[in-house]
Biopython code that builds the backbone (N, CA, C, O; Angstrom):
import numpy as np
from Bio.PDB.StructureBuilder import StructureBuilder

atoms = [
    (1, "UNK", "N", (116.530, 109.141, 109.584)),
    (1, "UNK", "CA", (116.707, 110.564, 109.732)),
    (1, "UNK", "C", (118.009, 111.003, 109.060)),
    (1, "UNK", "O", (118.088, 112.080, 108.470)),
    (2, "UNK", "N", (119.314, 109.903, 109.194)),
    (2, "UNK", "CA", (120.186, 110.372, 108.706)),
    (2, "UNK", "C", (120.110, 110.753, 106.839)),
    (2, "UNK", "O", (120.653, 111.639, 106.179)),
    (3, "UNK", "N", (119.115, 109.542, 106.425)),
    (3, "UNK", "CA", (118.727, 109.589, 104.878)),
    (3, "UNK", "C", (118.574, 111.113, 104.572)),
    (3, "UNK", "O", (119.375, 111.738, 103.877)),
    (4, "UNK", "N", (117.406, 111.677, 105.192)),
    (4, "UNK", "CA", (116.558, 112.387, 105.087)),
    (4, "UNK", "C", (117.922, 114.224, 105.512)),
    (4, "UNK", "O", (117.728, 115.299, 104.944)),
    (5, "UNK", "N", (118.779, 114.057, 106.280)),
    (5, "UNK", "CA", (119.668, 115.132, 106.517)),
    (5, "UNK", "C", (120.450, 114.812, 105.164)),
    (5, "UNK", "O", (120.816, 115.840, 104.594)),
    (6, "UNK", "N", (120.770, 113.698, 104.558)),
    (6, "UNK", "CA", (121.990, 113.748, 103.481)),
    (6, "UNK", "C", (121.051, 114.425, 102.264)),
    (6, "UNK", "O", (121.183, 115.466, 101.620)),
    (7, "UNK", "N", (120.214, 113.538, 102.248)),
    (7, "UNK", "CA", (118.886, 114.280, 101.207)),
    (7, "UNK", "C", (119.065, 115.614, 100.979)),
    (7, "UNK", "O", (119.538, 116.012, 99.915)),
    (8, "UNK", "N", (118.653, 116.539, 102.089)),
    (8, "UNK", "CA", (118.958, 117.805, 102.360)),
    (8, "UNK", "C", (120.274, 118.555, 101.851)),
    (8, "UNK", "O", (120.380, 119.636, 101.272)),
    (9, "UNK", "N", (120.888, 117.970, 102.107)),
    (9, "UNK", "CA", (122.359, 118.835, 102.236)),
    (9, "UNK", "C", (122.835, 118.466, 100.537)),
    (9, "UNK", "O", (123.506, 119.196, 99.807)),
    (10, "UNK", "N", (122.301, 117.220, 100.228)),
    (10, "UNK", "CA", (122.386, 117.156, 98.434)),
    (10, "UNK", "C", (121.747, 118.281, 97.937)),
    (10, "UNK", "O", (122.301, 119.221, 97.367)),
    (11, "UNK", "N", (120.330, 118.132, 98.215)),
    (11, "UNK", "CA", (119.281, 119.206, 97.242)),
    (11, "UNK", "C", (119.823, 120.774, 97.661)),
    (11, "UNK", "O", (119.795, 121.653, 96.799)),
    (12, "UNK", "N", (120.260, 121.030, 98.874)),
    (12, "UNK", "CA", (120.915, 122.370, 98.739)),
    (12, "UNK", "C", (122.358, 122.461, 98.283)),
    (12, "UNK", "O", (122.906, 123.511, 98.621)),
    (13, "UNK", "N", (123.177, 121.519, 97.523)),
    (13, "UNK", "CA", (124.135, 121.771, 97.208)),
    (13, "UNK", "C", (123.970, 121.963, 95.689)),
    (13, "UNK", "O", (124.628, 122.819, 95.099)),
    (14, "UNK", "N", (122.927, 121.014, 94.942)),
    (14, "UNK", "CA", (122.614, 121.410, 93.905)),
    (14, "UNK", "C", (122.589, 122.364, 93.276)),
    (14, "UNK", "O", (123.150, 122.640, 92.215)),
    (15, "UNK", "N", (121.228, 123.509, 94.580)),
    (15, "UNK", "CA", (120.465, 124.726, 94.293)),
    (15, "UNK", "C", (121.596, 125.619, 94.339)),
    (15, "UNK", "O", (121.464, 126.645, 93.671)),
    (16, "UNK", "N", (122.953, 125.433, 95.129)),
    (16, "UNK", "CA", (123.484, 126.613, 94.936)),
    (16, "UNK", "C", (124.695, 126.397, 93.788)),
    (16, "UNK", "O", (125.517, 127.304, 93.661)),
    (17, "UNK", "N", (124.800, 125.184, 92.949)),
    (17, "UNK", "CA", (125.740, 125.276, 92.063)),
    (17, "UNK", "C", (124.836, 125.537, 90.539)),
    (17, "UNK", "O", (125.130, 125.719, 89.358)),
    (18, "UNK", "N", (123.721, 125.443, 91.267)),
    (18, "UNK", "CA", (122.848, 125.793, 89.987)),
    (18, "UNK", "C", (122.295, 127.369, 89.788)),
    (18, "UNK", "O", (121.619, 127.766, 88.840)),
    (19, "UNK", "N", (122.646, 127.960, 90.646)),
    (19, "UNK", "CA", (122.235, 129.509, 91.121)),
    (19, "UNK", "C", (122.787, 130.579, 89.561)),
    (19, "UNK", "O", (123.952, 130.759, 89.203)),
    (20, "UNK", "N", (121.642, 131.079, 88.958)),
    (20, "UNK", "CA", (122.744, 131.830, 88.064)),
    (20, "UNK", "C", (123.826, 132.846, 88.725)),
    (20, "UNK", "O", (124.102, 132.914, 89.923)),
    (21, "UNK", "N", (124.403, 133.662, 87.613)),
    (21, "UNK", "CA", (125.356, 134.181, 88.280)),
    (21, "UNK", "C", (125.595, 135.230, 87.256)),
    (21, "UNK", "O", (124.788, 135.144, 86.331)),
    (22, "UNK", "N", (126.484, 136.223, 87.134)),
    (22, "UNK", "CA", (126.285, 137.572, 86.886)),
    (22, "UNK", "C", (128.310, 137.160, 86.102)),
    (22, "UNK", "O", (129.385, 136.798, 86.579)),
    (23, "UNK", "N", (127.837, 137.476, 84.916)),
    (23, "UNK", "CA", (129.450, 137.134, 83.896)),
    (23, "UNK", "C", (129.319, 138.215, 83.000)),
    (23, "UNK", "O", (128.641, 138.465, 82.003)),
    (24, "UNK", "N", (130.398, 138.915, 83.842)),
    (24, "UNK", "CA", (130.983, 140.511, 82.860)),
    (24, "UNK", "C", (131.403, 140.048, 81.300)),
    (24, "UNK", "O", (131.535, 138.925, 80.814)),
    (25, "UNK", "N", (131.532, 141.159, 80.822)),
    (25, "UNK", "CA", (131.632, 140.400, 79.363)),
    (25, "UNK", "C", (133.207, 140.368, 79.524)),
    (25, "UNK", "O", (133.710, 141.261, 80.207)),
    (26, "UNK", "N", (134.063, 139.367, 78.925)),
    (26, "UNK", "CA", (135.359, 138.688, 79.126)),
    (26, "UNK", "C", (136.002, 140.515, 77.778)),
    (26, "UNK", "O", (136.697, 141.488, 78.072)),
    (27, "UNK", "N", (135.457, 140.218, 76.735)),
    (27, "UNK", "CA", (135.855, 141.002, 75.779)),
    (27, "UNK", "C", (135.535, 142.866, 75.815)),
    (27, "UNK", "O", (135.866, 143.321, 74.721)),
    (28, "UNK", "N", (135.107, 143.759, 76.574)),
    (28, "UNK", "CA", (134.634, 144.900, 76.466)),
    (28, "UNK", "C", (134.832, 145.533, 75.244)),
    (28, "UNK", "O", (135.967, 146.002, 75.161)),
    (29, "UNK", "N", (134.191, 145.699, 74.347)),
    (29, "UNK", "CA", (134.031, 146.359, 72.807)),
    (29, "UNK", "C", (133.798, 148.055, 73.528)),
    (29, "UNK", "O", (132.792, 148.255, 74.209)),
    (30, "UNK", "N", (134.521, 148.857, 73.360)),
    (30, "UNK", "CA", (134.278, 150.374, 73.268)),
    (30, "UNK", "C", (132.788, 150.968, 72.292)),
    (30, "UNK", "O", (131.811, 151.635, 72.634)),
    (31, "UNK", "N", (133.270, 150.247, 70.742)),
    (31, "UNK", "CA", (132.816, 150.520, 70.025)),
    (31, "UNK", "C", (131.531, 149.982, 69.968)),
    (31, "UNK", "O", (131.564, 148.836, 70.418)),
    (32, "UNK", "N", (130.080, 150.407, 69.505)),
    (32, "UNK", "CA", (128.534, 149.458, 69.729)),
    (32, "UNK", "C", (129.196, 148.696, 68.325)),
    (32, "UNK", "O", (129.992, 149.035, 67.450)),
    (33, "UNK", "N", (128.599, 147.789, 68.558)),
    (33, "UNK", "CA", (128.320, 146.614, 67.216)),
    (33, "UNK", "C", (127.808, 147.642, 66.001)),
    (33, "UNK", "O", (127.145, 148.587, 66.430)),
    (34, "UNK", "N", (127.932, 147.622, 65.103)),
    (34, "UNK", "CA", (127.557, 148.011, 64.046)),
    (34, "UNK", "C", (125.997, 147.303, 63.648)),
    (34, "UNK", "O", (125.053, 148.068, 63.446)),
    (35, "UNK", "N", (125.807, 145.830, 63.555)),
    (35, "UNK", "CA", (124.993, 145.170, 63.343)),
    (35, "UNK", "C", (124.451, 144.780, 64.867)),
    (35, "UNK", "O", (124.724, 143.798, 65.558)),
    (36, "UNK", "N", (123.865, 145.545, 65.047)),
    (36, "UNK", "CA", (123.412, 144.774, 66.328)),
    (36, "UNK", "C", (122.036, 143.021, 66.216)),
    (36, "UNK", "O", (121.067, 142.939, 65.462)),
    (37, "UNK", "N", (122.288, 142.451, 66.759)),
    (37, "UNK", "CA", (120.944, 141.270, 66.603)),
    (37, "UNK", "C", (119.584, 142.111, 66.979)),
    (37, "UNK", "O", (119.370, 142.660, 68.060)),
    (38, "UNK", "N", (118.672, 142.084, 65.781)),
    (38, "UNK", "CA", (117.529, 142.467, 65.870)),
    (38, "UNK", "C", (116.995, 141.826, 66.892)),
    (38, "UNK", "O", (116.891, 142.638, 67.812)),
    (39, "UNK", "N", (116.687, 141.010, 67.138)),
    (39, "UNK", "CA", (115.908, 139.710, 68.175)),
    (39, "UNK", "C", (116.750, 139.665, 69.375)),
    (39, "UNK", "O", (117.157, 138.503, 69.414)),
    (40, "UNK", "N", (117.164, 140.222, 70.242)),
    (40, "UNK", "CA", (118.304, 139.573, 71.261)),
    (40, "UNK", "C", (117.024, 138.776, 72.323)),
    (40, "UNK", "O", (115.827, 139.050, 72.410)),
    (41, "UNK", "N", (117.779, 137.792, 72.988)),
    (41, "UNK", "CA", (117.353, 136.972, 73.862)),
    (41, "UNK", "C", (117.216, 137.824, 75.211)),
    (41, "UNK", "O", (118.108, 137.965, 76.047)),
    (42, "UNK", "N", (115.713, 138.452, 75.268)),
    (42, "UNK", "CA", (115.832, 139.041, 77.054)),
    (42, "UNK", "C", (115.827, 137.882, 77.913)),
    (42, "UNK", "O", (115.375, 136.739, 77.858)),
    (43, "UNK", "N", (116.791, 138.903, 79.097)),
    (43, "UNK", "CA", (116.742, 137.686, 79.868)),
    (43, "UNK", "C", (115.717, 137.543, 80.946)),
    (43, "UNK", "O", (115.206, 138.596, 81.328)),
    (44, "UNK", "N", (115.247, 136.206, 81.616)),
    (44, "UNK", "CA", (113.736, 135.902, 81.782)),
    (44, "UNK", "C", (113.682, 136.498, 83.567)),
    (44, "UNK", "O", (112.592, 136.584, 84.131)),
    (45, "UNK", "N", (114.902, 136.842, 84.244)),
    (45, "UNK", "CA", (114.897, 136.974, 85.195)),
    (45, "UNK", "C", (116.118, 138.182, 85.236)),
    (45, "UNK", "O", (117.224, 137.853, 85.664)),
    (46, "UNK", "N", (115.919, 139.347, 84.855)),
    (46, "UNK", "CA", (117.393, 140.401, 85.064)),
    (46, "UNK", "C", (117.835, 140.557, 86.687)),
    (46, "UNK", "O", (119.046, 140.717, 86.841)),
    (47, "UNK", "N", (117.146, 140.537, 87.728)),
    (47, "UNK", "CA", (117.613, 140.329, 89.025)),
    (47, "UNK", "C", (117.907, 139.299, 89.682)),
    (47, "UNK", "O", (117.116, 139.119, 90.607)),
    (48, "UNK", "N", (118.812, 138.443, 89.594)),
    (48, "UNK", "CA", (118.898, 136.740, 90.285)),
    (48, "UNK", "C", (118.377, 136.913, 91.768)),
    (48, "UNK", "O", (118.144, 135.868, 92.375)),
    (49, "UNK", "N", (118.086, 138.599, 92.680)),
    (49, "UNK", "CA", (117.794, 137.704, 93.938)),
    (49, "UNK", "C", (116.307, 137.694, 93.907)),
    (49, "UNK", "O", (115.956, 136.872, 94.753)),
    (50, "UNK", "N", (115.527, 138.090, 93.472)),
    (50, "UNK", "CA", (114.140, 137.414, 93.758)),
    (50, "UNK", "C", (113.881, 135.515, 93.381)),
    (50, "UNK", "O", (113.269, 134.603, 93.936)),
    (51, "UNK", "N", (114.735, 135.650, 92.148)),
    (51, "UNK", "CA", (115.213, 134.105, 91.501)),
    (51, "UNK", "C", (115.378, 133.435, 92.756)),
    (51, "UNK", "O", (114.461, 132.711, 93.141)),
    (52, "UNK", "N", (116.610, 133.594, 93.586)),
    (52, "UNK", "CA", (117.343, 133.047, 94.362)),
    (52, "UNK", "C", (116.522, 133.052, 96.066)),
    (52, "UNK", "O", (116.770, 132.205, 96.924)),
    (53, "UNK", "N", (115.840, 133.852, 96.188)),
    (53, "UNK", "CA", (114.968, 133.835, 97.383)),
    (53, "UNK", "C", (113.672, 133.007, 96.874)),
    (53, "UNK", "O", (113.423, 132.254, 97.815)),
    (54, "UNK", "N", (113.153, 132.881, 96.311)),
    (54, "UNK", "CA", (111.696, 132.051, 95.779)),
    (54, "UNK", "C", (112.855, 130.836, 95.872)),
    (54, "UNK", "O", (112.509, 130.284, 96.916)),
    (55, "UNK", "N", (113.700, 130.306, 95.521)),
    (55, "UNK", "CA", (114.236, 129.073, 95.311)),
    (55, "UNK", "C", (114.582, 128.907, 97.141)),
    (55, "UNK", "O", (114.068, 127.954, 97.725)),
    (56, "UNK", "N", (115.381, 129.802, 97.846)),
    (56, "UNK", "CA", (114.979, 129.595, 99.293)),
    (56, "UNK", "C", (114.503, 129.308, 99.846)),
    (56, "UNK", "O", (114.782, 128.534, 100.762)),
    (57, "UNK", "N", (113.131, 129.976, 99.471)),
    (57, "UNK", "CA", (111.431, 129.653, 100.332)),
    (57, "UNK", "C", (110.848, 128.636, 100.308)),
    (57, "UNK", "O", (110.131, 128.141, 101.177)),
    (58, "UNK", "N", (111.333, 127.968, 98.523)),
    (58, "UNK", "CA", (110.606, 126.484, 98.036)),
    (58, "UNK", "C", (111.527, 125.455, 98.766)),
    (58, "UNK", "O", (110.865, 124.697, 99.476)),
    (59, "UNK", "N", (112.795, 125.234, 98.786)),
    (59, "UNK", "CA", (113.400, 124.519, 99.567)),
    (59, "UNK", "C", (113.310, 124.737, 101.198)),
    (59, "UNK", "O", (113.331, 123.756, 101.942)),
    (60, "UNK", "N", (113.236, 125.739, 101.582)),
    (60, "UNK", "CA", (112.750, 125.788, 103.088)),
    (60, "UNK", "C", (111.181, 125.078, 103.486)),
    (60, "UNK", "O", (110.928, 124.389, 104.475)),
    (61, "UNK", "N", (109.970, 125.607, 102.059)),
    (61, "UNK", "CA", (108.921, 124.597, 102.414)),
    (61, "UNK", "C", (108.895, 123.202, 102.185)),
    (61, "UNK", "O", (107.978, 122.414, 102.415)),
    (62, "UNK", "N", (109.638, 123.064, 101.866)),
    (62, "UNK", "CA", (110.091, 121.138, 101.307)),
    (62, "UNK", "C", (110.964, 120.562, 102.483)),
    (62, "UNK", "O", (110.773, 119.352, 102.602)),
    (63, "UNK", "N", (111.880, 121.081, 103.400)),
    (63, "UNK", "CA", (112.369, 120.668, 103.581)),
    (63, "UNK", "C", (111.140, 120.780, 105.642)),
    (63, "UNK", "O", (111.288, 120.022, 106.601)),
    (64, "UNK", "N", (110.446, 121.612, 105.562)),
    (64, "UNK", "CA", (109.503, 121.456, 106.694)),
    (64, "UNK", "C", (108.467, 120.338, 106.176)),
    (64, "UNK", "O", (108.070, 119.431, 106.908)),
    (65, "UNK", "N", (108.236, 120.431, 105.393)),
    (65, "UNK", "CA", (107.313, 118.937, 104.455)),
    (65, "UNK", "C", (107.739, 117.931, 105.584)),
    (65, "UNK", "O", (107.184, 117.558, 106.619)),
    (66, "UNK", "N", (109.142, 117.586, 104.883)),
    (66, "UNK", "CA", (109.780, 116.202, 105.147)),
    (66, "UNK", "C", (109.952, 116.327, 106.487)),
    (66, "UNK", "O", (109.538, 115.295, 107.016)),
    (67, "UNK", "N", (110.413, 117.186, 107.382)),
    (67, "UNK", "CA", (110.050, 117.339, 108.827)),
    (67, "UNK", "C", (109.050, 116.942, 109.707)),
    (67, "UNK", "O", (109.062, 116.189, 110.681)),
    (68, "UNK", "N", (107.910, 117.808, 109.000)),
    (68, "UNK", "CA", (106.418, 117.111, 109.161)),
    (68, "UNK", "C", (106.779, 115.684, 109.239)),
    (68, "UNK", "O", (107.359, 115.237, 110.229)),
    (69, "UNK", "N", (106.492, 115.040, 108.348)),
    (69, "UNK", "CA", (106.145, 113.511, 107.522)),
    (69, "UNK", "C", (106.927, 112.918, 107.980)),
    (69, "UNK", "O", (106.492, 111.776, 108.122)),
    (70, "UNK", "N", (108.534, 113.056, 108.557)),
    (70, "UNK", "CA", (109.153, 112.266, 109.591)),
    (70, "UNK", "C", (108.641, 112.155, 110.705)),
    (70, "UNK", "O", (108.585, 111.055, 111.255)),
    (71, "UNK", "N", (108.189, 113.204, 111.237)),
    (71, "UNK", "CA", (107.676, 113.062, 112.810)),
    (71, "UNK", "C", (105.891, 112.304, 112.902)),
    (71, "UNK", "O", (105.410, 111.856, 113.943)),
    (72, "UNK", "N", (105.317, 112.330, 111.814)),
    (72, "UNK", "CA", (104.427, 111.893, 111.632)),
    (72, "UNK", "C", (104.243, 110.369, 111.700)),
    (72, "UNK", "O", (103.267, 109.696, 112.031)),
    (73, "UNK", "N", (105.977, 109.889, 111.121)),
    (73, "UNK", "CA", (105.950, 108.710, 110.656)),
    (73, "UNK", "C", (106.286, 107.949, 111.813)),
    (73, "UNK", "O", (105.898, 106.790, 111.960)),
    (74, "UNK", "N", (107.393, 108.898, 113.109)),
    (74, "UNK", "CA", (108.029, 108.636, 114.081)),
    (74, "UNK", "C", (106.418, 108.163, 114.999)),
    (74, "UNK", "O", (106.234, 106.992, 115.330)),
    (75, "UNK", "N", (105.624, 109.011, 115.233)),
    (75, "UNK", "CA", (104.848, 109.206, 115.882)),
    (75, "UNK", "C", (104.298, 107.927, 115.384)),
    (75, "UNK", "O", (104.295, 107.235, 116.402)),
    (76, "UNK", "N", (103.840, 107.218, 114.440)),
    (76, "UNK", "CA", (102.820, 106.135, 114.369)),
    (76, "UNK", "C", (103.839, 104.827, 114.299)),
    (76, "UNK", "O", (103.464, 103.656, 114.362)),
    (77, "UNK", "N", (105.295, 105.308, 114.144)),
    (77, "UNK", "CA", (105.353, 103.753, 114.978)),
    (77, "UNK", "C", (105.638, 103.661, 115.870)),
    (77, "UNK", "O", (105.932, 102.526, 116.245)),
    (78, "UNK", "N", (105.740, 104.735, 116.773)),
    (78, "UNK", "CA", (105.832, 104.686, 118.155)),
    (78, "UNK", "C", (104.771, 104.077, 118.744)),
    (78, "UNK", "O", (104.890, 103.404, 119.768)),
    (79, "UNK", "N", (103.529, 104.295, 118.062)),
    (79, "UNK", "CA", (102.049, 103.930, 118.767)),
    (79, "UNK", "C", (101.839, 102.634, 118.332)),
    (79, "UNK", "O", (101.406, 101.872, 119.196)),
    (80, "UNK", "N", (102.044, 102.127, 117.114)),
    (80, "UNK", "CA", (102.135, 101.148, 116.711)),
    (80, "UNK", "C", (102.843, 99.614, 117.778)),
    (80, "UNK", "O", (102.342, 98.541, 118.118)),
    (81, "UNK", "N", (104.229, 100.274, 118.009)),
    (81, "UNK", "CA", (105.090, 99.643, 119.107)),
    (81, "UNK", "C", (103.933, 99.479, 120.339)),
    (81, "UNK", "O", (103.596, 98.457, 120.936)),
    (82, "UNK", "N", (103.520, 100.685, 120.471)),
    (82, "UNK", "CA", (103.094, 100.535, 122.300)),
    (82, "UNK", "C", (101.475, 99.511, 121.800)),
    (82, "UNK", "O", (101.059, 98.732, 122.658)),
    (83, "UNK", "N", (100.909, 99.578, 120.813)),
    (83, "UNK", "CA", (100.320, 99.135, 120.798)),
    (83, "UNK", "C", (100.222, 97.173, 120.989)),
    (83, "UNK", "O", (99.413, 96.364, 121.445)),
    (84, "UNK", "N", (101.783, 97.135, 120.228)),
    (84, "UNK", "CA", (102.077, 95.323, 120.248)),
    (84, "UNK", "C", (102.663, 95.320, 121.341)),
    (84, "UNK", "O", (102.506, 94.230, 121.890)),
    (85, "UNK", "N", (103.230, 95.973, 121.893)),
    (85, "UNK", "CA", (103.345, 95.806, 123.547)),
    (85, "UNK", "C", (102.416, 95.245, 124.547)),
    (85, "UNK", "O", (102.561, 94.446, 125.472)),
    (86, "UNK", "N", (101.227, 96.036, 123.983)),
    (86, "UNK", "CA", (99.907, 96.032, 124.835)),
    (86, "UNK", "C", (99.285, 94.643, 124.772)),
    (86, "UNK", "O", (98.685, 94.063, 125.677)),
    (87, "UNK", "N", (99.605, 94.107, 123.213)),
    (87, "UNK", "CA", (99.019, 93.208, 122.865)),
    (87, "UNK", "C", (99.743, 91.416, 123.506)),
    (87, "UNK", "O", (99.240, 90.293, 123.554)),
    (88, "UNK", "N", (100.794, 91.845, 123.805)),
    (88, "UNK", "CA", (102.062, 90.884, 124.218)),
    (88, "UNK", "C", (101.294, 90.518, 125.933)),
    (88, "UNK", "O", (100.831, 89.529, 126.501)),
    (89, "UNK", "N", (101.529, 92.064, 126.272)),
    (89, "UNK", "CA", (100.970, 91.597, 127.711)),
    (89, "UNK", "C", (99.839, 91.782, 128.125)),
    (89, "UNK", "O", (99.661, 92.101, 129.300)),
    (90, "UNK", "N", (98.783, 91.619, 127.229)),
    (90, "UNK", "CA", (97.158, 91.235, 127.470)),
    (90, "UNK", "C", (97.149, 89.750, 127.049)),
    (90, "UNK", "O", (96.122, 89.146, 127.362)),
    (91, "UNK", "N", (98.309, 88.894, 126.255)),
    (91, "UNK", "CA", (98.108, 87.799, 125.670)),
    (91, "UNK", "C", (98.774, 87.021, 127.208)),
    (91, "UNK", "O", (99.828, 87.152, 127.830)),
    (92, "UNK", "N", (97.525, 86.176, 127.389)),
    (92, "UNK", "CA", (98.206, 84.792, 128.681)),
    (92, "UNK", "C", (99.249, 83.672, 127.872)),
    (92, "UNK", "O", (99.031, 82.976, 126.880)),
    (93, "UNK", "N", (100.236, 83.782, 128.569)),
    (93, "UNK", "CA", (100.941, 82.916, 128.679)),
    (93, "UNK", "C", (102.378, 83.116, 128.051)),
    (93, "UNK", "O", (103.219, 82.249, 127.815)),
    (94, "UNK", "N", (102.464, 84.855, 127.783)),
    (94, "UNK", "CA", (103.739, 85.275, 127.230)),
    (94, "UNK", "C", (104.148, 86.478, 128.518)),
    (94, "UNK", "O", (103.487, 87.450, 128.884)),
    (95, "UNK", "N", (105.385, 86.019, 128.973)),
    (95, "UNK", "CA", (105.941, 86.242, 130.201)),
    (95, "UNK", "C", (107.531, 86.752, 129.419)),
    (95, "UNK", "O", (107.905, 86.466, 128.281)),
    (96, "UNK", "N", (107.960, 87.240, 130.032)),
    (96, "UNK", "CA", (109.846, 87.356, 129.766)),
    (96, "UNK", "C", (110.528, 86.154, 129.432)),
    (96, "UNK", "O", (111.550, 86.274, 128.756)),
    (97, "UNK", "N", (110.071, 84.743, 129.857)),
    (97, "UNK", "CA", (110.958, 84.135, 129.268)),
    (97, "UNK", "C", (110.326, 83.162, 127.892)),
    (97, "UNK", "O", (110.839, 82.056, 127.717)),
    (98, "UNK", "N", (109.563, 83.481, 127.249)),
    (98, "UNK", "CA", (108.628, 82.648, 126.651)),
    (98, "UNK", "C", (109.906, 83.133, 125.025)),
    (98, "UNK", "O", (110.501, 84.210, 125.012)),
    (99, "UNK", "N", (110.033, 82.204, 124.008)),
    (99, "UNK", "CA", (110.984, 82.647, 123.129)),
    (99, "UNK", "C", (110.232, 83.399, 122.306)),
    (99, "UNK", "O", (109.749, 84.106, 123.191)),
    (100, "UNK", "N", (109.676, 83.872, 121.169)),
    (100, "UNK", "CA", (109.619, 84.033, 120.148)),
    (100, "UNK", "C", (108.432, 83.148, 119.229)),
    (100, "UNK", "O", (107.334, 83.457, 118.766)),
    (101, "UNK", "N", (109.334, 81.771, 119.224)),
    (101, "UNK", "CA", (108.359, 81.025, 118.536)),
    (101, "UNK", "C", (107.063, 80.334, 119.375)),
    (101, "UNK", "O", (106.013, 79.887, 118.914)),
    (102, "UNK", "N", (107.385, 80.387, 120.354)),
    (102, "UNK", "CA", (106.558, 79.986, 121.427)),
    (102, "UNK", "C", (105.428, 80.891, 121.100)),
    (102, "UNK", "O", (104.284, 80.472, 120.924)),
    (103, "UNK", "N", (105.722, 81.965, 121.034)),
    (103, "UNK", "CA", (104.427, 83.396, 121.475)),
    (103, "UNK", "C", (103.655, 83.425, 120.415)),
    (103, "UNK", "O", (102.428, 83.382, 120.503)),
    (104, "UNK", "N", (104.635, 83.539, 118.718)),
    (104, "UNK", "CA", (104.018, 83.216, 117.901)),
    (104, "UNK", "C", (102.844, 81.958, 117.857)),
    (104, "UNK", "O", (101.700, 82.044, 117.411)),
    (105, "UNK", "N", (103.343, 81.065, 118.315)),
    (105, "UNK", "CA", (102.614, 80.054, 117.979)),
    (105, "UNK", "C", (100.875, 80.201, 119.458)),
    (105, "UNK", "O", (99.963, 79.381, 119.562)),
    (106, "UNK", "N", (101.031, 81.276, 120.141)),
    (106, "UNK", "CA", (100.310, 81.677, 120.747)),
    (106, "UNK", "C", (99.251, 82.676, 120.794)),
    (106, "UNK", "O", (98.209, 82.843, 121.429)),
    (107, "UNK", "N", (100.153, 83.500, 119.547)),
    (107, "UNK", "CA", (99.521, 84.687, 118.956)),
    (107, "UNK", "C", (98.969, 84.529, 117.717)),
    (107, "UNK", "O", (98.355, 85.428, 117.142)),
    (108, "UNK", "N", (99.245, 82.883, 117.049)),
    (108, "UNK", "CA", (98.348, 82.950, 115.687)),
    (108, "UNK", "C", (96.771, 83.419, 115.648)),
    (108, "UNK", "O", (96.232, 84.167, 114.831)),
    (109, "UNK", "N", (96.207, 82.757, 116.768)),
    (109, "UNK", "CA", (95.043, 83.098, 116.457)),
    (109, "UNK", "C", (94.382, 84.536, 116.380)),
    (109, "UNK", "O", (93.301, 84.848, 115.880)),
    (110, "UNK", "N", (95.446, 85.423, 117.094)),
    (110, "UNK", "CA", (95.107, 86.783, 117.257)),
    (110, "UNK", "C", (94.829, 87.547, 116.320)),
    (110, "UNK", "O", (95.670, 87.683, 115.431)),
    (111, "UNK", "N", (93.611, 88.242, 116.249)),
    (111, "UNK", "CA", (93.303, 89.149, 114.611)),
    (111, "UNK", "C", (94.324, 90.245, 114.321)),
    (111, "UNK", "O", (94.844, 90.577, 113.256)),
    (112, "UNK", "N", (94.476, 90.740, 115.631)),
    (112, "UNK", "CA", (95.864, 91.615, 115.659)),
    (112, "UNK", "C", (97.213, 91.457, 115.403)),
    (112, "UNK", "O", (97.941, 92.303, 114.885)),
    (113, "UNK", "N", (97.511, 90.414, 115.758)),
    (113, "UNK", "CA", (98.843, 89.665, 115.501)),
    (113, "UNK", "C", (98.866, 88.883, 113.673)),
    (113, "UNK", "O", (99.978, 88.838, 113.146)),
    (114, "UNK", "N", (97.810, 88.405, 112.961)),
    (114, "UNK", "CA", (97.829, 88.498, 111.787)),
    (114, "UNK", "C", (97.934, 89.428, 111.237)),
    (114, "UNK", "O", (98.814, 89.397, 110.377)),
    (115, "UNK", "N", (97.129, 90.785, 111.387)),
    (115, "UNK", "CA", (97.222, 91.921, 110.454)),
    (115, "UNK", "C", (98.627, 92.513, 110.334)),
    (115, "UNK", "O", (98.959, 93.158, 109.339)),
    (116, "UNK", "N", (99.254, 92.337, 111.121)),
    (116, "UNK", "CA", (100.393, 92.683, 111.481)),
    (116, "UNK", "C", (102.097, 91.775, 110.414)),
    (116, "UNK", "O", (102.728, 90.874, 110.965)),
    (117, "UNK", "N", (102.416, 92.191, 109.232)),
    (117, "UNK", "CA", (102.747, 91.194, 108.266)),
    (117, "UNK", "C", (104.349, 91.352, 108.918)),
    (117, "UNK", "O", (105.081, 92.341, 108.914)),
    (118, "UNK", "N", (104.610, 89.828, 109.533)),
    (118, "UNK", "CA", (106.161, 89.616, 109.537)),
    (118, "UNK", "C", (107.200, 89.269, 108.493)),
    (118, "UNK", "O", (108.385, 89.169, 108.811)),
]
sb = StructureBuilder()
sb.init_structure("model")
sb.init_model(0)
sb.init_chain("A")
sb.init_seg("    ")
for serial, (resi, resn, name, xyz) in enumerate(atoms, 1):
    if name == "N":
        sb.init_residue(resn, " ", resi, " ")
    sb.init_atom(name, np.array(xyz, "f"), 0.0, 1.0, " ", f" {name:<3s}", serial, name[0])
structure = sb.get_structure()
């Protein structure tokens, strides 16, 4: 989870050093250009906040994504767990003090306990 908060706090630090931004002209000419550029470059977005709110919305739905898909992920190994739990104490002869290799060597035959890759 902590991955997944640094994740976050990167991709929004990005979005806002990447945000355009609004640069008066350094030089103010009184006078119009004489030659003006036939072709000037319009620009593709003249209002940055619709820019800047669509970039909001997309990082707000990305970042409920990964919300989702954590708790999703939380949730199946939680079940997963309760499930080898279940499987521990339906298996005879594994008690609290039985070690490890003991159980293993108790649980080979189990179809469940193979599928299961240590």
């Amino acid at each position: 989870m902590e991955a997944l908060t640094l994740m976050l706090a990167l991709a929004l630090a990005l979005t806002l050093t990447l945000t355009p931004t609004s640069d008066p002209d350094p030089d103010p000419d009184p006078d119009p250009d004489p030659d003006p550029d036939p072709d000037p470059d319009p620009d593709p977005d003249p209002d940055p906040i619709p820019f800047l709110l669509r970039r909001r919305l997309y990082f707000d739905e990305l970042v409920g994504r990964a919300a989702d898909r954590a708790a999703k992920e939380e949730k199946r190994r939680a079940r997963a767990a309760e499930a080898f739990r279940d499987m521990l104490r339906a298996t005879k002869g594994v008690d609290v003090d039985t070690t490890w290799d003991d159980a293993s060597v108790l649980l080979a035959s189990d179809r469940d306990y193979q599928a299961v890759s240590l």
